[in-house]
The first five atom37 places (N, CA, C, CB, O) and aatype in JSON, in Angstrom:
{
  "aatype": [20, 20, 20, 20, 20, 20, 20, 20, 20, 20, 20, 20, 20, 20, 20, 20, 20, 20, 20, 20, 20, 20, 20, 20, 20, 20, 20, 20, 20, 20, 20, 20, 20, 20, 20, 20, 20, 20, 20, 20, 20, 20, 20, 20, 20, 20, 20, 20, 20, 20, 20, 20, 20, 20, 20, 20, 20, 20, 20, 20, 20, 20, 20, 20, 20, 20, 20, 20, 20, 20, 20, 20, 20, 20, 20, 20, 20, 20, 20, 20, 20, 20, 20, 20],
  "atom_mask": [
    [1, 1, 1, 1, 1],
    [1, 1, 1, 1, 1],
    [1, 1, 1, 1, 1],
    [1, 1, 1, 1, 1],
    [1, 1, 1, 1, 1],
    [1, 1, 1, 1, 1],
    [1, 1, 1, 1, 1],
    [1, 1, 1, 1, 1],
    [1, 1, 1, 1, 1],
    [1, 1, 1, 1, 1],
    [1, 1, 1, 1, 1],
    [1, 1, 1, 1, 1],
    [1, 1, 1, 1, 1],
    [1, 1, 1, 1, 1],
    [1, 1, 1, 1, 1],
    [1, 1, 1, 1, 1],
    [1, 1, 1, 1, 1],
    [1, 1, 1, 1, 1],
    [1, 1, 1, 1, 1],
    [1, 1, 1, 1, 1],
    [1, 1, 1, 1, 1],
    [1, 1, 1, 1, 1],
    [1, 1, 1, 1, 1],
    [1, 1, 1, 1, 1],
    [1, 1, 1, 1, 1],
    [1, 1, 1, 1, 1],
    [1, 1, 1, 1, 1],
    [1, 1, 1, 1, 1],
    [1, 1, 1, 1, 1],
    [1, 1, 1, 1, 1],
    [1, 1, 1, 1, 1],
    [1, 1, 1, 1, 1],
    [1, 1, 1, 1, 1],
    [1, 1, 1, 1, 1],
    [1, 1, 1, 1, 1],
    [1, 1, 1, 1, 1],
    [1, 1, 1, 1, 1],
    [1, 1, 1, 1, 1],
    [1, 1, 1, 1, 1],
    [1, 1, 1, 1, 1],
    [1, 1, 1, 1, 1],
    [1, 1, 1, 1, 1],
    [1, 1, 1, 1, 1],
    [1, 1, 1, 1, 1],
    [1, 1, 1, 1, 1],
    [1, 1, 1, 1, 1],
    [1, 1, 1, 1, 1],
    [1, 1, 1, 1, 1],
    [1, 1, 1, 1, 1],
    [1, 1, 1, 1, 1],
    [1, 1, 1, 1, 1],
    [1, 1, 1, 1, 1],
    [1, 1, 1, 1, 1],
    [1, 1, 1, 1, 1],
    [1, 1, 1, 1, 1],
    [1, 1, 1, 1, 1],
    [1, 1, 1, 1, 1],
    [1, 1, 1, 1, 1],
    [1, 1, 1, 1, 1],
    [1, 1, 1, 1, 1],
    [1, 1, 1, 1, 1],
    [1, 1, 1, 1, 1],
    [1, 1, 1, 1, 1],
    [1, 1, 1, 1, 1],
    [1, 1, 1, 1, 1],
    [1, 1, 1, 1, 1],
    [1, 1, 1, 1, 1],
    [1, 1, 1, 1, 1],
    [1, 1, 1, 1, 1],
    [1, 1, 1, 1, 1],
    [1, 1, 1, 1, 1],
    [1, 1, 1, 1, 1],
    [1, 1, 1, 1, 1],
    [1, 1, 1, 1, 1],
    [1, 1, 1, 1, 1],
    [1, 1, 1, 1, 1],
    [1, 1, 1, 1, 1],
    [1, 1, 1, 1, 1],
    [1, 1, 1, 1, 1],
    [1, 1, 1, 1, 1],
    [1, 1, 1, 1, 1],
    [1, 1, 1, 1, 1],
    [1, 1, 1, 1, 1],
    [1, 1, 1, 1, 1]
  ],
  "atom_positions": [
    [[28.28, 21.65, 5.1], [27.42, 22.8, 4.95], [25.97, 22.37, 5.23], [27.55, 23.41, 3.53], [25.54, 21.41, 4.58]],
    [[24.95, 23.16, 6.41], [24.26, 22.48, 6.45], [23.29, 23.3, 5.23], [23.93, 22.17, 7.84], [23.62, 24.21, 4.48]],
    [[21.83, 22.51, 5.37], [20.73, 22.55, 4.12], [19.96, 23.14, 4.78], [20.07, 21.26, 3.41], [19.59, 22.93, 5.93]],
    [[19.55, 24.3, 3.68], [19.03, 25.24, 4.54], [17.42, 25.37, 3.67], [20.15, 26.77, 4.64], [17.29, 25.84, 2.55]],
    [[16.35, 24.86, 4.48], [14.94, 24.96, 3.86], [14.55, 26.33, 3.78], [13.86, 24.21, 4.66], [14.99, 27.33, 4.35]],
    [[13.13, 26.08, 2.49], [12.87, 27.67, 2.07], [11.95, 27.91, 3.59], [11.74, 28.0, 0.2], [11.61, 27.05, 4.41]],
    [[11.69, 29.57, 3.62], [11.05, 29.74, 4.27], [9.54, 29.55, 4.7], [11.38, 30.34, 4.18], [8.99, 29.38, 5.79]],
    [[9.19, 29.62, 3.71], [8.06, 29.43, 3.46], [7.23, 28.19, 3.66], [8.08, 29.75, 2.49], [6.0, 28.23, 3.72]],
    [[8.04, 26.91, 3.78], [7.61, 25.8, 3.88], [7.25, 25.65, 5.42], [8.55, 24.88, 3.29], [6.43, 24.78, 5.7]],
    [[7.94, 26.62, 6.69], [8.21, 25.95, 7.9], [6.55, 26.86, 8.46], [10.12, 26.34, 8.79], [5.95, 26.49, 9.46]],
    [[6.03, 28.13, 7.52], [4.71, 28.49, 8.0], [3.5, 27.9, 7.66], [4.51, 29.62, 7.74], [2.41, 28.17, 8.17]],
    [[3.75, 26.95, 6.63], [2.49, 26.49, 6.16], [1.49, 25.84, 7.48], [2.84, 25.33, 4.97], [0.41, 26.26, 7.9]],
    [[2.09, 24.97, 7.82], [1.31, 24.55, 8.77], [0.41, 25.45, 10.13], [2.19, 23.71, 9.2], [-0.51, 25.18, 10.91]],
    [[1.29, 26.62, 9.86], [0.5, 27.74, 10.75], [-0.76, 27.9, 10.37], [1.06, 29.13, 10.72], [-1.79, 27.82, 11.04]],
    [[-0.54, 28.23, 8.68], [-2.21, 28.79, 7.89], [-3.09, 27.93, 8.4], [-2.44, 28.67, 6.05], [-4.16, 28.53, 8.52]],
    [[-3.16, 27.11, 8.66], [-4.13, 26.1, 8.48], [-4.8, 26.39, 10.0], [-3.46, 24.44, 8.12], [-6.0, 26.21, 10.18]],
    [[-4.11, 26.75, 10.83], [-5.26, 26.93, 11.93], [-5.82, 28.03, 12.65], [-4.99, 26.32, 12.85], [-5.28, 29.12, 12.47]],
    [[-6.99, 27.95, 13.57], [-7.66, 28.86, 13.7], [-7.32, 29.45, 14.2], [-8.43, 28.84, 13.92], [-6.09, 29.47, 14.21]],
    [[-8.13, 30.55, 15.13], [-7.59, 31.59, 16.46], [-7.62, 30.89, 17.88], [-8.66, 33.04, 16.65], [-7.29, 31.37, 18.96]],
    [[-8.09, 29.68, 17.6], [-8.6, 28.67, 19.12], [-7.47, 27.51, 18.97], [-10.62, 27.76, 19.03], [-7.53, 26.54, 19.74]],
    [[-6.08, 27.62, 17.67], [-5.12, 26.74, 17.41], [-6.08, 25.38, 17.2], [-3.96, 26.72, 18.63], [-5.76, 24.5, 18.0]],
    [[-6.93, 25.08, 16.51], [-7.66, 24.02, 15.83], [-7.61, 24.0, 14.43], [-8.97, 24.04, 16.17], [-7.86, 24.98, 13.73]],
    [[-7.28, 22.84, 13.99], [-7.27, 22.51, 12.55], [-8.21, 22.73, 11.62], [-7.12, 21.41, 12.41], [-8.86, 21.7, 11.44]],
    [[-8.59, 23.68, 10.91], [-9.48, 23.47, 9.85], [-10.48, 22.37, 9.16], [-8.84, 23.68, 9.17], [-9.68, 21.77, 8.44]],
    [[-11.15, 22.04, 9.05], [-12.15, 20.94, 8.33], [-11.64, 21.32, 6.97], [-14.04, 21.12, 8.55], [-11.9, 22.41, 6.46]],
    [[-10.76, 20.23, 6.29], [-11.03, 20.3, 4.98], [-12.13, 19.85, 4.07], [-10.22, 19.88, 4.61], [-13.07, 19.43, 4.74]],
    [[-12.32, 19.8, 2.92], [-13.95, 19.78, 2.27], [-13.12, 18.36, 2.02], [-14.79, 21.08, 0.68], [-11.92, 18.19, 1.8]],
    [[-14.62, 17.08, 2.19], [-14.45, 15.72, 1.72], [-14.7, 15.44, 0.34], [-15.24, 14.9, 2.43], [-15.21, 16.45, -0.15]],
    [[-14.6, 14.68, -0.38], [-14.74, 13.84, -1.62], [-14.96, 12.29, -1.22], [-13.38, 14.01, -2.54], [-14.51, 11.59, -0.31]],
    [[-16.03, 12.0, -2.51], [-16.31, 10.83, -2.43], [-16.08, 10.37, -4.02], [-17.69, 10.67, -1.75], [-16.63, 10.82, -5.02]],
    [[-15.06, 9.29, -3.9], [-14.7, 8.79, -5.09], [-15.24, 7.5, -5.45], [-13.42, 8.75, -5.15], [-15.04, 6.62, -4.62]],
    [[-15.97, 7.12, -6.67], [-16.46, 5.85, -6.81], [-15.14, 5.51, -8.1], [-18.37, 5.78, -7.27], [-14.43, 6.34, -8.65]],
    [[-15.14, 4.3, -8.25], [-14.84, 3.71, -9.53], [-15.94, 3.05, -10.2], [-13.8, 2.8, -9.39], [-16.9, 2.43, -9.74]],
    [[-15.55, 3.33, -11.46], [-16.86, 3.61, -12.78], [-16.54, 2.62, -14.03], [-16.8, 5.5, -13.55], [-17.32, 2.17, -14.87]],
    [[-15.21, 2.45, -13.88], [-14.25, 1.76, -15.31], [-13.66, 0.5, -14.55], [-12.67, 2.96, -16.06], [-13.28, 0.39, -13.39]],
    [[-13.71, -0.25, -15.42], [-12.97, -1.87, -14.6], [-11.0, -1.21, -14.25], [-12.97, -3.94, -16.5], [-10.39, -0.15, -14.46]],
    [[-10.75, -2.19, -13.8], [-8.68, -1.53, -14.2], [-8.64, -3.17, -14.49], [-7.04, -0.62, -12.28], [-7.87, -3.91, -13.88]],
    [[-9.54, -3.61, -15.49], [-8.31, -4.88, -16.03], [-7.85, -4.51, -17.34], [-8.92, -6.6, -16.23], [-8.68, -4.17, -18.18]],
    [[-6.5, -4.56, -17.62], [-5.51, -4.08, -18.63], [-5.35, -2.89, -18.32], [-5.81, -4.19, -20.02], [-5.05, -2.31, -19.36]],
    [[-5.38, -2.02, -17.32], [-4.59, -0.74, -17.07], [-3.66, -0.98, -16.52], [-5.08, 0.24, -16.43], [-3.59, -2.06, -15.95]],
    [[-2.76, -0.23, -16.48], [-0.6, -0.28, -16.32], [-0.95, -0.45, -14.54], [0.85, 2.07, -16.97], [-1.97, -0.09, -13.97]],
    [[-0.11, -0.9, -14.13], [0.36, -1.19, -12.73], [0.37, -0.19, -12.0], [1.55, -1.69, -12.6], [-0.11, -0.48, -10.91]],
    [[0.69, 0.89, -12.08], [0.74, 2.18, -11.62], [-0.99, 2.89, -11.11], [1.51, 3.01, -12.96], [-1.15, 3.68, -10.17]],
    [[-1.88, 2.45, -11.85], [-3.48, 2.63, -11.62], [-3.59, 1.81, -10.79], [-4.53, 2.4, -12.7], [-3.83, 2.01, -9.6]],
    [[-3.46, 1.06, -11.19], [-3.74, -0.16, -10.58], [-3.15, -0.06, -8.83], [-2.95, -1.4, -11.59], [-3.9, -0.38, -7.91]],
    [[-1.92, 0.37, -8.64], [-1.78, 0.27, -7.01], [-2.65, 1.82, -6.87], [0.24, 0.23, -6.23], [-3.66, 1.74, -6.17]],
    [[-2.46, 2.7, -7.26], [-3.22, 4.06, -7.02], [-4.93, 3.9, -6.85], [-2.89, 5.06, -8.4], [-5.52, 4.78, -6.23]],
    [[-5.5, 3.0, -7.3], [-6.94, 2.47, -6.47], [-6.61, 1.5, -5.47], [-8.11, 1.68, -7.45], [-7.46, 1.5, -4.58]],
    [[-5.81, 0.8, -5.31], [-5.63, 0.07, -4.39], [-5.03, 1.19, -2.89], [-4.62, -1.11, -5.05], [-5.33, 0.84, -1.75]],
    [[-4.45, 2.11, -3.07], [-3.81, 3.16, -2.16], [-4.94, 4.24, -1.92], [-2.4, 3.87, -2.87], [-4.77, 4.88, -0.88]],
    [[-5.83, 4.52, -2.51], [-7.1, 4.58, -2.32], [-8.48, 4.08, -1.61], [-7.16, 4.52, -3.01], [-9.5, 4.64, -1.2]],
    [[-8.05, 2.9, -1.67], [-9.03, 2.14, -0.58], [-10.12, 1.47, -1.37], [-9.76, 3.22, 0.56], [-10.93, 0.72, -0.83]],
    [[-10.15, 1.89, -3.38], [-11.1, 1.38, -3.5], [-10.99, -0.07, -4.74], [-11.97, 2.58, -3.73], [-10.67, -0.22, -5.92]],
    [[-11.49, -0.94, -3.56], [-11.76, -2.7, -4.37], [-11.74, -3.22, -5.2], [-12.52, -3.27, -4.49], [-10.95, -4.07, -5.62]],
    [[-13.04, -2.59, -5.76], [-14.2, -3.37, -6.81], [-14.81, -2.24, -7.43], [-15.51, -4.38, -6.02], [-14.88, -1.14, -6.88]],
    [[-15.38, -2.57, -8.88], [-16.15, -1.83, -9.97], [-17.57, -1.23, -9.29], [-16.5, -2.93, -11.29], [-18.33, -2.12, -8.93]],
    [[-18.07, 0.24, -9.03], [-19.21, 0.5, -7.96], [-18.6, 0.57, -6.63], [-20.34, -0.65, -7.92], [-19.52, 1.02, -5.95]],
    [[-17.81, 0.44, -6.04], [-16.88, 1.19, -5.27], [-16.6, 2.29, -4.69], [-16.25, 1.21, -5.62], [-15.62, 2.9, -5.13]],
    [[-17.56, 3.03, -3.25], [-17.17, 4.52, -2.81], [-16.81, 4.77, -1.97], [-17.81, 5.33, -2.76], [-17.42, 4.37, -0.98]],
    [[-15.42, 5.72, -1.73], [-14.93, 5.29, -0.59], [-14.47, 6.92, -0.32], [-13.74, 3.94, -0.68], [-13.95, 7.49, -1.28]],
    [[-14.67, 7.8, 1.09], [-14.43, 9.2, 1.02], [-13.22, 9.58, 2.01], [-15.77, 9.98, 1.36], [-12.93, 9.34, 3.18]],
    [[-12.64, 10.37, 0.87], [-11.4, 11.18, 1.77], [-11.62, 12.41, 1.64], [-9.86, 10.99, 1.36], [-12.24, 13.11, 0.84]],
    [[-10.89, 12.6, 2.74], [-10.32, 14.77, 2.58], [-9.86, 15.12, 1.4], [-8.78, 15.47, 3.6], [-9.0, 14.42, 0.86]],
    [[-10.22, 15.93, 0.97], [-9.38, 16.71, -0.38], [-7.77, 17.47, 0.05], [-10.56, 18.21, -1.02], [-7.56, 18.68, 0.05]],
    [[-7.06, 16.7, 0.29], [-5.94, 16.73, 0.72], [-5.22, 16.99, -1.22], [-5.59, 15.17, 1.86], [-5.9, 16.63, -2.18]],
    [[-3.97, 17.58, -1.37], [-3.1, 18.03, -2.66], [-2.67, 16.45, -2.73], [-1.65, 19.42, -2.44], [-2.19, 16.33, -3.86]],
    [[-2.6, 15.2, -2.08], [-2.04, 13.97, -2.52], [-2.96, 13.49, -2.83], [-1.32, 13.19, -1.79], [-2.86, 13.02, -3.96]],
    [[-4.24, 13.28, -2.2], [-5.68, 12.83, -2.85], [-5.92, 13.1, -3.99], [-6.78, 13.28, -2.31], [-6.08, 12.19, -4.81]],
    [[-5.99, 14.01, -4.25], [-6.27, 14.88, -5.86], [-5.44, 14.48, -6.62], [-6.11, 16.49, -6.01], [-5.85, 14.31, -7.77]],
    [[-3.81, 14.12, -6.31], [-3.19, 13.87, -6.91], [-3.53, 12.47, -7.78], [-2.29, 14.05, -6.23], [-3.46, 12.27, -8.99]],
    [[-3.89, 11.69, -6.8], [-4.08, 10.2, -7.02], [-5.36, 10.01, -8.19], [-4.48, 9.41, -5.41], [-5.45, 9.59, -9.34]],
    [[-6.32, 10.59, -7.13], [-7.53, 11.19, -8.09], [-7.31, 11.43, -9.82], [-7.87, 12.74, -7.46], [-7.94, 10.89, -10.73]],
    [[-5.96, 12.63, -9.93], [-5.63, 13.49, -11.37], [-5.18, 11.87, -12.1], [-3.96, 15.1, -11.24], [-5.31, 11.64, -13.3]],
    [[-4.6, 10.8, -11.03], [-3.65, 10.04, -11.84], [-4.62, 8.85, -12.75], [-2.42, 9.29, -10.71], [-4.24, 8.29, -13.78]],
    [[-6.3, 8.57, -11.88], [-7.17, 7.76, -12.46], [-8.33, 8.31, -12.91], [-7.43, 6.83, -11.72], [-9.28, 7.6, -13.22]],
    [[-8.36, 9.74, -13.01], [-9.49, 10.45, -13.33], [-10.48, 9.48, -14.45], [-8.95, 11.93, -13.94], [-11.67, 9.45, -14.13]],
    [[-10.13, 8.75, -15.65], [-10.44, 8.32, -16.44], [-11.33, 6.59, -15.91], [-9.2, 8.5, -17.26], [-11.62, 5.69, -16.7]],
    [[-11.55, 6.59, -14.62], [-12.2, 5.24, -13.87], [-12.4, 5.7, -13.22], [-11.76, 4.08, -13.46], [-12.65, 4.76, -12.46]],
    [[-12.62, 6.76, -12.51], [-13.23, 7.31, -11.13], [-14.19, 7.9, -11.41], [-12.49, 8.16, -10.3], [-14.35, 8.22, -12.58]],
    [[-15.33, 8.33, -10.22], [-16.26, 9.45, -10.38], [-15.64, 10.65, -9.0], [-18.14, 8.74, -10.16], [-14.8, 10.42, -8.13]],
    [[-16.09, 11.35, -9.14], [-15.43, 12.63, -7.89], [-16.71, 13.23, -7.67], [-14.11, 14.05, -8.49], [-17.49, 13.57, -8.55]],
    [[-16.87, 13.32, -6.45], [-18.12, 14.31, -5.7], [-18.18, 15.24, -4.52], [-19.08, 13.53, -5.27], [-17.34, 14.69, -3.81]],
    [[-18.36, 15.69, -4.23], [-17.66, 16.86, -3.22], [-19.07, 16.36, -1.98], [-17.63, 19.13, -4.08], [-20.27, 16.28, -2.23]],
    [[-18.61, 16.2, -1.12], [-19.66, 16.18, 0.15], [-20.13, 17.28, 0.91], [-19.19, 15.46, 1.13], [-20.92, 17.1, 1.84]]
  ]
}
């Protein structure tokens, strides 16, 4: 039997573009780290590293993409967030 996806998933990628079929500019963020991660769980710990950011004072900017934010929601408590 094959698997049959919702509908809704196969238009998303339509929304997103214009009348000239060009991708949208999503709004950037610039994330610093603010809090050390020594003695935070492993899981923070690769989630700044999958992030891009190093060292304590640390800013490094992505798209506000729903996985960014995600990552973001997961270290909120050592990060700073700023909208560009």
């Amino acid at each position: 039997m094959p698997i049959r996806l919702p509908v809704t998933g196969a238009y998303r990628f339509r929304e997103c573009l214009t009348a000239d079929d060009k991708l949208i500019e999503m709004a950037k963020i610039r994330i610093t780290q603010v809090k050390s991660r020594i003695g935070k769980p492993e899981n923070q710990k690769r989630t700044l590293d999958a992030l891009g950011i190093r060292k304590l004072n640390h800013s490094v900017e992505h798209e506000a993409t729903p996985q960014i934010l995600g990552m973001v929601n997961k270290i909120k408590h050592l990060v700073r967030v700023e909208n560009i």
